[in-house]
C-alpha positions in Angstrom: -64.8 28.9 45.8 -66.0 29.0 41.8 -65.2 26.3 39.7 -62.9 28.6 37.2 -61.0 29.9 40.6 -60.0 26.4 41.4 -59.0 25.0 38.0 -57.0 28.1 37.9 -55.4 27.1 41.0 -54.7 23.5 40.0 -53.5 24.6 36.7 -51.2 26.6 38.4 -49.6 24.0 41.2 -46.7 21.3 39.2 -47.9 17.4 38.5 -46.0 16.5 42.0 -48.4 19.1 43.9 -51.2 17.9 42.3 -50.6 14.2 43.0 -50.4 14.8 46.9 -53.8 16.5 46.6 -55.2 13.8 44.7 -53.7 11.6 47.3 -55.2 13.8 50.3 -58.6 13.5 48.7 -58.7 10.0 47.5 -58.2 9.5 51.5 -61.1 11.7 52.4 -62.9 9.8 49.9 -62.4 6.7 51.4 -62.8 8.3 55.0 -66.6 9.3 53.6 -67.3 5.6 52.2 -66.2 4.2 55.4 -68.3 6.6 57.2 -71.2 6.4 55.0 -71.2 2.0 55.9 -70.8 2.5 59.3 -73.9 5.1 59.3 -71.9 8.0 61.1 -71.2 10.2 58.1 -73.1 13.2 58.9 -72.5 15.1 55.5 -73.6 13.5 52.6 -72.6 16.4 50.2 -68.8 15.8 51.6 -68.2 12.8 49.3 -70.3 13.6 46.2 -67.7 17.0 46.7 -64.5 15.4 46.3 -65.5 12.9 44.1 -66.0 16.1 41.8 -62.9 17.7 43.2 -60.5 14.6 42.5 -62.0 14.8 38.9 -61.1 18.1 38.2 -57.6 17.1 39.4 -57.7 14.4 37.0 -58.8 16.3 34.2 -56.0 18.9 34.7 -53.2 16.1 35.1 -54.5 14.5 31.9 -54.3 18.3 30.4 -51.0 18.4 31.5 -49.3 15.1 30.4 -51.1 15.3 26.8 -48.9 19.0 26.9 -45.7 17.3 27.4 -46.6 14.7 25.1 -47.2 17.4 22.4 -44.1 19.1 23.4 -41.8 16.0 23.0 -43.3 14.8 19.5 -42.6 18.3 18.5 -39.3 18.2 19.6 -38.9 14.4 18.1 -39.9 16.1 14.7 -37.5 19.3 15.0 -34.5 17.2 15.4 -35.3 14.7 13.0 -35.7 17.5 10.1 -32.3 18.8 12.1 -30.8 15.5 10.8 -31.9 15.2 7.8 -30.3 19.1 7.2 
């Protein structure tokens, strides 16, 4: 899958959706790690791949919460000039 495919993907799914992946990969990250010390982690590539992954998830939970933080100062700032009025 292209990088632009799954941010649009992420992008799409809610903040609740994206927090249960982040949780499902954070747990195959650790999986890898506890693989990777016990020397039977075959696939190297597997952790340096959701390490990636559960930055993009990051990234567009980040995106997402400075949104609603935009939205509700904008809001704050409509009613106060609602007030004023």
């Amino acid at each position: 899958m292209k990088i632009k495919d799954e941010l649009k993907e992420l992008r799409a799914k809610s903040e609740k959706e994206l927090l249960l992946e982040l949780r499902k990969n954070y747990d195959i990250l650790r999986e890898c790690r506890f693989q990777a010390k016990m020397r039977e982690l075959k696939d190297m590539k597997k952790a340096h791949k959701t390490k990636k992954i559960v930055a993009r998830i990051l990234t567009v939970l980040r995106q997402k919460m400075e949104k609603d933080i935009e939205n509700i100062e904008k809001n704050t700032k409509q009613d106060k000039k609602m007030e004023k009025k």
